[in-house]
FINU-271150 format. One record per residue: x, y, z of N, C-alpha, C in turn; residue number from 1; chain. Coordinates in pm, 1 decimal. Layout:
// FINU-271150
<nu: X | nv: Y | nw: Z | cau: X | cav: Y | caw: Z | cu: X | cv: Y | cw: Z | n: NUM | chain: A>
...
//
This chain:
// FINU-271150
<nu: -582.4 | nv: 219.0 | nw: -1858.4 | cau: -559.2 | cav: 337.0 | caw: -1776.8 | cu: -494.2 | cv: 293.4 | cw: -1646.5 | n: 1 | chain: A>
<nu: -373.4 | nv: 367.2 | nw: -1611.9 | cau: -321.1 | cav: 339.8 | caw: -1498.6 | cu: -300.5 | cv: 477.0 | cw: -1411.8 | n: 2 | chain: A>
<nu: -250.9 | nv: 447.1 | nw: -1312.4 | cau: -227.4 | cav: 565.5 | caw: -1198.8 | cu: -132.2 | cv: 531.5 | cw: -1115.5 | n: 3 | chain: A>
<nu: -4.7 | nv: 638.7 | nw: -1090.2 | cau: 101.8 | cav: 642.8 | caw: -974.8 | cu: 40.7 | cv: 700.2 | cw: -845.8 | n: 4 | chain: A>
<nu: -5.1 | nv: 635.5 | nw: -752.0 | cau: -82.6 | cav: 695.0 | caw: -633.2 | cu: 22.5 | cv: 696.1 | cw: -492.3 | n: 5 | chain: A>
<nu: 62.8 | nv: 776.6 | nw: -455.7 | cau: 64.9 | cav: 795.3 | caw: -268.1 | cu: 12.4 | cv: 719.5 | cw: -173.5 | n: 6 | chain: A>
<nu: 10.9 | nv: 614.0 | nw: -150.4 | cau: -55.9 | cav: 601.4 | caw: -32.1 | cu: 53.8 | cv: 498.2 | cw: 106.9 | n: 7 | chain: A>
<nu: -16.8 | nv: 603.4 | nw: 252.1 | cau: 93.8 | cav: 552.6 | caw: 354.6 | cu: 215.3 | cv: 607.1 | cw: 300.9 | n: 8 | chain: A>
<nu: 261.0 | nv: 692.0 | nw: 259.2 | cau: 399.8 | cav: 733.0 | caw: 193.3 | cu: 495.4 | cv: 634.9 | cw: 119.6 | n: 9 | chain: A>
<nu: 400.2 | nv: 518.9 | nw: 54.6 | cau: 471.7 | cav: 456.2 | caw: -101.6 | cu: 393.4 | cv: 470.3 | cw: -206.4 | n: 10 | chain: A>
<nu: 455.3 | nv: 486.7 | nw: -268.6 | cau: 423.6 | cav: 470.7 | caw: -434.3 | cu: 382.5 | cv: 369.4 | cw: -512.7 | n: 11 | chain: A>
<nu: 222.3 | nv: 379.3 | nw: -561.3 | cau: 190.7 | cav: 207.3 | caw: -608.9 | cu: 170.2 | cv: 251.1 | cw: -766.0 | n: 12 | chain: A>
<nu: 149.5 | nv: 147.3 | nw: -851.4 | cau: 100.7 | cav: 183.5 | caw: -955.5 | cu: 8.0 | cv: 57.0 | cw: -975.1 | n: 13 | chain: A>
<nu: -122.7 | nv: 112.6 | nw: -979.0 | cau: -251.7 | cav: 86.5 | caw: -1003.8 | cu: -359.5 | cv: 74.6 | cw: -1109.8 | n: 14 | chain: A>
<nu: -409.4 | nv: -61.1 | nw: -1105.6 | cau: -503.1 | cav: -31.1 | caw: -1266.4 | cu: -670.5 | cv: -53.2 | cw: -1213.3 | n: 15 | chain: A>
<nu: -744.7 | nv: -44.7 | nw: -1295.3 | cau: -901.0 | cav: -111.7 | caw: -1202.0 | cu: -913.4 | cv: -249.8 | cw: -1195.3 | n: 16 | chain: A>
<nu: -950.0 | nv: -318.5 | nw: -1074.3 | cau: -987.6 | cav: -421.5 | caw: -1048.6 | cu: -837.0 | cv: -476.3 | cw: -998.7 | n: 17 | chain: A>
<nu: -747.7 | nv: -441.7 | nw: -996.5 | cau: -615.7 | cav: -485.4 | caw: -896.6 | cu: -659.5 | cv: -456.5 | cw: -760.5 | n: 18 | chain: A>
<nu: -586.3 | nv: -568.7 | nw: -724.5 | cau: -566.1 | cav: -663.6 | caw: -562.4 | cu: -424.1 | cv: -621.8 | cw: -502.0 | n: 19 | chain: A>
<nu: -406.5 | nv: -518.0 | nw: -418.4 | cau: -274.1 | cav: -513.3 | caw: -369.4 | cu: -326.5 | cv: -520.6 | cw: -214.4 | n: 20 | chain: A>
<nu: -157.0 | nv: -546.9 | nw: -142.6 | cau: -137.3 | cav: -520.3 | caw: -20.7 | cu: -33.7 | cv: -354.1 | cw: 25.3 | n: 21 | chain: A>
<nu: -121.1 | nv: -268.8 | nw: 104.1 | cau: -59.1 | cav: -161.4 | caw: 105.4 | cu: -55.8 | cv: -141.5 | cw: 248.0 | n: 22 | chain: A>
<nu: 46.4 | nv: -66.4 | nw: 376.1 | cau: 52.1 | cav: -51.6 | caw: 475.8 | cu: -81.1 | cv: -1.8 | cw: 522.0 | n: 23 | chain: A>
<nu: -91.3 | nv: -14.8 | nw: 645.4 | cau: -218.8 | cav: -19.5 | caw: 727.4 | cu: -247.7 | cv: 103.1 | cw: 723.0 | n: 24 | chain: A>
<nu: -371.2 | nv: 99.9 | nw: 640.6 | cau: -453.2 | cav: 250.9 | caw: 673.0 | cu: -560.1 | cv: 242.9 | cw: 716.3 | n: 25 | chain: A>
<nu: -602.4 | nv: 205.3 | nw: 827.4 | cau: -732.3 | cav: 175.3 | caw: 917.7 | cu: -859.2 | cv: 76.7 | cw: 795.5 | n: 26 | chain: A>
<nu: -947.9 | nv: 84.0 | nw: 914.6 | cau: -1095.4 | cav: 58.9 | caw: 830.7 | cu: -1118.5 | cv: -27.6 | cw: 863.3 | n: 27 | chain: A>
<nu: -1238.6 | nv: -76.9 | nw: 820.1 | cau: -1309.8 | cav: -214.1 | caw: 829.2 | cu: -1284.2 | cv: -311.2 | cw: 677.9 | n: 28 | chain: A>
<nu: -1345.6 | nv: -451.5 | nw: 662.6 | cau: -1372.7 | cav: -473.3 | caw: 566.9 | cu: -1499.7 | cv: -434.9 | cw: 497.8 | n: 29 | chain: A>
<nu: -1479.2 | nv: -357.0 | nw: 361.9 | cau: -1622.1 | cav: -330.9 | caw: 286.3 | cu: -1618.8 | cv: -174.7 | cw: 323.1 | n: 30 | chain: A>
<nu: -1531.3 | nv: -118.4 | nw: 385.2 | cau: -1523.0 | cav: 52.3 | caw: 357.9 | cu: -1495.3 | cv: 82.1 | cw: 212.7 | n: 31 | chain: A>
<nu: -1499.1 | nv: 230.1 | nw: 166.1 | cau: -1431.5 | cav: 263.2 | caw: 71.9 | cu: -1373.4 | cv: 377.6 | cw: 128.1 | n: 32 | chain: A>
<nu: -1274.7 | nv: 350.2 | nw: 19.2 | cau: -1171.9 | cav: 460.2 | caw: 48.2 | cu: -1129.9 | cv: 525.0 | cw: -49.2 | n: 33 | chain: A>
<nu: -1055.6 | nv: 714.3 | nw: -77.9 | cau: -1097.9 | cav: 731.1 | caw: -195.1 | cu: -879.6 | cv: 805.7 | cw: -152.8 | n: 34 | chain: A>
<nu: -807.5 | nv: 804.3 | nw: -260.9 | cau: -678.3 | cav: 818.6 | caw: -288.1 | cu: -632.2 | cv: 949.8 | cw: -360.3 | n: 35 | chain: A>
<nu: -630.2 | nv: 1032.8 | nw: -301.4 | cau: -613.3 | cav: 1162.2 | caw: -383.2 | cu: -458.0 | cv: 1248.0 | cw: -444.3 | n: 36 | chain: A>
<nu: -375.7 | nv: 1177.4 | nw: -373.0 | cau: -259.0 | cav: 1194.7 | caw: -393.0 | cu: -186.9 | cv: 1127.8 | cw: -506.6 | n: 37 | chain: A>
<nu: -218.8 | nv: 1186.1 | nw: -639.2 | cau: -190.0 | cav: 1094.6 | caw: -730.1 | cu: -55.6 | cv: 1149.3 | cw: -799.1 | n: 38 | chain: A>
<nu: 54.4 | nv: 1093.9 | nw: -833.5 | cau: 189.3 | cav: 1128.3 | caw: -874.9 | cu: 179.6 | cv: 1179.5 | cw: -1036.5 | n: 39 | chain: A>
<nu: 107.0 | nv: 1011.6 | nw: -1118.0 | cau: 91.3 | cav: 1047.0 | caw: -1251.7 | cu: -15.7 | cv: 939.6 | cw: -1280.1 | n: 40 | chain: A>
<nu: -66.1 | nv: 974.0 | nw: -1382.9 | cau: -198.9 | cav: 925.2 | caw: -1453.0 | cu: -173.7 | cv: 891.9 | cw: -1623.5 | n: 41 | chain: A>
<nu: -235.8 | nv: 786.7 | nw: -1608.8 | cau: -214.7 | cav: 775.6 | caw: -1795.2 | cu: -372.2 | cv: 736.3 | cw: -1865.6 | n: 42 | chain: A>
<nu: -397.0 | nv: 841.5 | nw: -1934.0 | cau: -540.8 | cav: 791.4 | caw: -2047.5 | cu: -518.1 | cv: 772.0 | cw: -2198.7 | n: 43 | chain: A>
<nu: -528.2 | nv: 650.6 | nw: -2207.0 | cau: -467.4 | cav: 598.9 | caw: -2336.2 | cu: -349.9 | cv: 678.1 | cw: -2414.3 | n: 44 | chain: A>
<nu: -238.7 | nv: 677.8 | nw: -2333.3 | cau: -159.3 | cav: 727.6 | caw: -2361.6 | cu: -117.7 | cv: 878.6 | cw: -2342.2 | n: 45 | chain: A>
<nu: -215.0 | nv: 943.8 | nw: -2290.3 | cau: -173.4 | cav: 1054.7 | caw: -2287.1 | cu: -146.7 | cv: 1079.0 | cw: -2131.4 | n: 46 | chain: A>
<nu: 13.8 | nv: 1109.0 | nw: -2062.7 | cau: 14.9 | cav: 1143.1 | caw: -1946.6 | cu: -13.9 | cv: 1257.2 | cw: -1859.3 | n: 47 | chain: A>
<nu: -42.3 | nv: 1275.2 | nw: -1741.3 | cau: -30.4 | cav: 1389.8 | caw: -1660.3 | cu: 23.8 | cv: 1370.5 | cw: -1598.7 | n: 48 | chain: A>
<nu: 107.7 | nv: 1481.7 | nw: -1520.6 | cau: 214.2 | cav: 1458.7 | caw: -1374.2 | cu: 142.7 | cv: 1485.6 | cw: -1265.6 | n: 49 | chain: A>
<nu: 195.3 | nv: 1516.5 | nw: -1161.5 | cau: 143.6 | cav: 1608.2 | caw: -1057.5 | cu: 40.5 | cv: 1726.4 | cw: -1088.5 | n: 50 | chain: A>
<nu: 85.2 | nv: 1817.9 | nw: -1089.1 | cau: 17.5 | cav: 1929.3 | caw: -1079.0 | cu: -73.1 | cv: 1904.9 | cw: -1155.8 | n: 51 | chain: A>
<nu: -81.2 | nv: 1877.5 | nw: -1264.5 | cau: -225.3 | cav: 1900.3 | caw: -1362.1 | cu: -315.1 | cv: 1774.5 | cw: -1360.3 | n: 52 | chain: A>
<nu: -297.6 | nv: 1674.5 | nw: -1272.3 | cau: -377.1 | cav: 1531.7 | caw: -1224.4 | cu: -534.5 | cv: 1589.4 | cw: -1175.7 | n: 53 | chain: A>
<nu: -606.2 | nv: 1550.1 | nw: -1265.5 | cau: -734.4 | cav: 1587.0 | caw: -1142.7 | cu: -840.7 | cv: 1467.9 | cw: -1150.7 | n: 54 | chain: A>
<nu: -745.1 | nv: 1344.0 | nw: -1087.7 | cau: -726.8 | cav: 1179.5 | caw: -1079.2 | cu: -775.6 | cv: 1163.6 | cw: -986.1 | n: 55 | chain: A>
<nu: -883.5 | nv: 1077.4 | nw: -941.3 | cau: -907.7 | cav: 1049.0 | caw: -802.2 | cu: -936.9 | cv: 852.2 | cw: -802.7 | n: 56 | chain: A>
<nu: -850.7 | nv: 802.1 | nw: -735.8 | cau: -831.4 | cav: 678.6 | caw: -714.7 | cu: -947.0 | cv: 630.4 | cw: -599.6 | n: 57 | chain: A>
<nu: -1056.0 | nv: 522.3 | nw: -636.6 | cau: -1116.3 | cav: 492.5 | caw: -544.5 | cu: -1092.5 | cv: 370.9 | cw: -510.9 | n: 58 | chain: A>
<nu: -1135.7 | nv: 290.4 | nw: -407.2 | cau: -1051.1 | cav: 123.3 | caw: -322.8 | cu: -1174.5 | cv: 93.9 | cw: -242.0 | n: 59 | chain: A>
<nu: -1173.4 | nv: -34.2 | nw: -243.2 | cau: -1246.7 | cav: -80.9 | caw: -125.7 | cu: -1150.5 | cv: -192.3 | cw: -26.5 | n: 60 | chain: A>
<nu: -1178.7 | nv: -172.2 | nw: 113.4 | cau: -1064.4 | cav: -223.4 | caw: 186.2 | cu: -1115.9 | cv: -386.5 | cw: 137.3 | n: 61 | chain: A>
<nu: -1080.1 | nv: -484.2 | nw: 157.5 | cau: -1118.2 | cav: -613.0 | caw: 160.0 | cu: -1106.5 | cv: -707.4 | cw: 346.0 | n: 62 | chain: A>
<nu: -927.5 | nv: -639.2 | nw: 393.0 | cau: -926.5 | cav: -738.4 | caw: 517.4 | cu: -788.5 | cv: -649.5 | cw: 551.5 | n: 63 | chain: A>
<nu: -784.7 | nv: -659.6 | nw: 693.6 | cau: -700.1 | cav: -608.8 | caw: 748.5 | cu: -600.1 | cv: -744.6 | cw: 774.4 | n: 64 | chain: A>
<nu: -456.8 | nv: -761.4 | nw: 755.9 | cau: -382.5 | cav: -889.7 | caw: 736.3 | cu: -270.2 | cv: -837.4 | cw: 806.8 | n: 65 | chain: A>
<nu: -177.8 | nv: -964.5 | nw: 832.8 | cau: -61.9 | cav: -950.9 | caw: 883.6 | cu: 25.6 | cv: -988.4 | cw: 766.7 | n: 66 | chain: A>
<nu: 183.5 | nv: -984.1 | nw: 783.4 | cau: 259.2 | cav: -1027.5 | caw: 692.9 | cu: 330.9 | cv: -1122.7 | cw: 729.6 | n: 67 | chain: A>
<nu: 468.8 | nv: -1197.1 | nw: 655.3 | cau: 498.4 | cav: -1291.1 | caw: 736.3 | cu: 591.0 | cv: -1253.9 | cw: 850.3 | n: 68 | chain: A>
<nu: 626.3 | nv: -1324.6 | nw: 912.2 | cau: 720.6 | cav: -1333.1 | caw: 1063.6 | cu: 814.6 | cv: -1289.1 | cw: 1016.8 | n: 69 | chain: A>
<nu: 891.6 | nv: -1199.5 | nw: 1074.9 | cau: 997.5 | cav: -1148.1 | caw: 1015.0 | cu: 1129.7 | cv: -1160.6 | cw: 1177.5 | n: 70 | chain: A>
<nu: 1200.1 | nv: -1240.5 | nw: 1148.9 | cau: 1312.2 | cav: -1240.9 | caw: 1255.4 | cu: 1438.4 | cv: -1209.9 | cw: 1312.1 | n: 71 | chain: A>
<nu: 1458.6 | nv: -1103.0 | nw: 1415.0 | cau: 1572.1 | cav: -1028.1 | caw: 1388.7 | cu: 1653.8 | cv: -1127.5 | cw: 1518.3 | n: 72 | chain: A>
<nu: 1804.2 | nv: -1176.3 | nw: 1442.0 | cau: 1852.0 | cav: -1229.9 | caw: 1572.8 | cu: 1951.2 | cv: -1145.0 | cw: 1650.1 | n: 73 | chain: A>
<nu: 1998.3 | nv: -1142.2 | nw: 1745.8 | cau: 2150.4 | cav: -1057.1 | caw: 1817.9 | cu: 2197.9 | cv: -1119.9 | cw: 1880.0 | n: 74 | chain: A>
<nu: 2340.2 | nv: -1102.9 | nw: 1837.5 | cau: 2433.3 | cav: -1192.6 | caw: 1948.9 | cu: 2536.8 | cv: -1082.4 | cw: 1972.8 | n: 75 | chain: A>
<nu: 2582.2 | nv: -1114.1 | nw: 2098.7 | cau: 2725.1 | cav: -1030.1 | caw: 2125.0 | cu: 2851.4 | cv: -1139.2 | cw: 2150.7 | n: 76 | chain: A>
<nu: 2948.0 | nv: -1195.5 | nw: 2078.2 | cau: 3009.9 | cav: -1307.7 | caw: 2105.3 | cu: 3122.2 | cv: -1283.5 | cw: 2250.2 | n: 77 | chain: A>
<nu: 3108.4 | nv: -1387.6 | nw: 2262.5 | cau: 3209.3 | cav: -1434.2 | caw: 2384.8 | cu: 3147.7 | cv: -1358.4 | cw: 2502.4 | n: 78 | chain: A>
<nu: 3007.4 | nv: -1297.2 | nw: 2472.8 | cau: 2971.8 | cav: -1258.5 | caw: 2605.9 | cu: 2837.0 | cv: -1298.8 | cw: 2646.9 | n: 79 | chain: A>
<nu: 2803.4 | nv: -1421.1 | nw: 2588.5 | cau: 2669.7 | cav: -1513.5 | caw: 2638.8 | cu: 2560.4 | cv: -1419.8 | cw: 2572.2 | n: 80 | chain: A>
<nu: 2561.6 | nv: -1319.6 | nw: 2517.6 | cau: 2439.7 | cav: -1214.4 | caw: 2478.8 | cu: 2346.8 | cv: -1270.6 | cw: 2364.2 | n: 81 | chain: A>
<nu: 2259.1 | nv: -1326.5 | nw: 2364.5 | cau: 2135.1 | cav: -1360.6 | caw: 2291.9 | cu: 2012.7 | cv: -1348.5 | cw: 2259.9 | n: 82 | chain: A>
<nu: 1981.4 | nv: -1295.8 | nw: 2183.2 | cau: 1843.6 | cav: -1250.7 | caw: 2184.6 | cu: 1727.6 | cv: -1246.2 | cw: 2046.6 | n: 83 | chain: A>
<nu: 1639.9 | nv: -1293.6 | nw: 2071.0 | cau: 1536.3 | cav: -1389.6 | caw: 1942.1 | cu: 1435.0 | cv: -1275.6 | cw: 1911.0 | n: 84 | chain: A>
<nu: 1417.7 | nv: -1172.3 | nw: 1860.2 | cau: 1333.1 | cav: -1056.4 | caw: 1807.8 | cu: 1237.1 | cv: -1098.2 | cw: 1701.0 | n: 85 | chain: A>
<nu: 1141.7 | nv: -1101.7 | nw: 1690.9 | cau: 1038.4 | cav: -1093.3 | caw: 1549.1 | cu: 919.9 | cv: -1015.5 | cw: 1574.3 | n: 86 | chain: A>
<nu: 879.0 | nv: -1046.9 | nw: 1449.6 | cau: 720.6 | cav: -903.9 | caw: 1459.6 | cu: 650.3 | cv: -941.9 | cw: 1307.6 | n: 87 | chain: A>
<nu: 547.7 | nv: -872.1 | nw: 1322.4 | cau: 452.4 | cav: -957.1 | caw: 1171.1 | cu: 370.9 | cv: -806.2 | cw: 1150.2 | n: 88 | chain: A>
<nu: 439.5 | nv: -715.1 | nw: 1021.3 | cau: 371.6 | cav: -565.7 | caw: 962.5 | cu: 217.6 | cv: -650.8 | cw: 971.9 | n: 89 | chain: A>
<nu: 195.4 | nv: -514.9 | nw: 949.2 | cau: 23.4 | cav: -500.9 | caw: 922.0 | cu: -49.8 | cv: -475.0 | cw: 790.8 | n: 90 | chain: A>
<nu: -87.9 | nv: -494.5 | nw: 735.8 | cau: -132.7 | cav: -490.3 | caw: 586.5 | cu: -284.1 | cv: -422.3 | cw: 593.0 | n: 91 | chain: A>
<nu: -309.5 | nv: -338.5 | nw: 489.3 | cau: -426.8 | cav: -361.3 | caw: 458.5 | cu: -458.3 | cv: -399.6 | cw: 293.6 | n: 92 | chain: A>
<nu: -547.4 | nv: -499.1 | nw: 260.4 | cau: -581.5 | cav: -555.0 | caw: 198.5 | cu: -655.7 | cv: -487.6 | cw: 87.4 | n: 93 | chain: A>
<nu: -671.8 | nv: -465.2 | nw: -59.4 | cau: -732.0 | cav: -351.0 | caw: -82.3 | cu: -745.0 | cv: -334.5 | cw: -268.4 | n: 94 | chain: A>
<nu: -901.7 | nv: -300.7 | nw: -327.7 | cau: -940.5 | cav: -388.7 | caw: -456.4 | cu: -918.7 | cv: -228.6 | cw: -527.4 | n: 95 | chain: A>
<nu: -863.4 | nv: -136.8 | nw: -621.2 | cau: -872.5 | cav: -58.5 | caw: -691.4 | cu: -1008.0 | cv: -65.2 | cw: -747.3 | n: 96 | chain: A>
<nu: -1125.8 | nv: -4.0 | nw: -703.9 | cau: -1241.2 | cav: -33.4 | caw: -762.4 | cu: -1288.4 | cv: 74.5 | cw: -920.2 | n: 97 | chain: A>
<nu: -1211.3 | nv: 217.8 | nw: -886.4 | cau: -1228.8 | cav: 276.1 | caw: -963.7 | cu: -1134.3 | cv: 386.0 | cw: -958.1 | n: 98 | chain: A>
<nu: -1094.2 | nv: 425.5 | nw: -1153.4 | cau: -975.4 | cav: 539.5 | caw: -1140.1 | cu: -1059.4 | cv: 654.3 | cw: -1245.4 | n: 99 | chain: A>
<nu: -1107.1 | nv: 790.1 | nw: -1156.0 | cau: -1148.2 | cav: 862.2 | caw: -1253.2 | cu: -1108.9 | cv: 979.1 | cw: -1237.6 | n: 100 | chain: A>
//
């Protein structure tokens, strides 16, 4: 059984007991969190879309993480302009505990 879920405004596809990294949606470690925005659902084969989903995705956070360094450089030539930009997204960490 899998599930197309919403969350943070991307699209994951999810099974039970998967380990993803999804943009920061608060919490602690050891909250749960429950995913209601589900796109499509599959039970042994048989799909639902949207509207007729009545899917509810549950998660437990694990760790709030960073990602790697990400580095933006700028130059403006022949006019000395230089400049060294980076930044590190925010993750949250997060176990599909249950899809029912």
């Amino acid at each position: 059984m899998f599930a197309i879920v919403k969350i943070a405004g991307k699209q994951f596809k999810v099974e039970k007991d998967q380990t993803l990294y999804v943009p920061n949606i608060g919490g602690t470690a050891g909250d749960k969190v429950e995913f209601g925005d589900i796109i499509m659902a599959d039970s042994n084969g048989n799909l639902s879309f949207a509207g007729a989903v009545n899917v509810k995705v549950q998660a437990e956070i694990l760790a709030q993480v960073k990602g790697d360094k990400v580095i933006a450089y700028k130059q403006k030539r022949r006019k000395g302009f230089r400049k060294k930009l980076g930044h590190r997204t925010h993750y949250t960490k997060i176990r599909i505990s249950e899809i029912a």
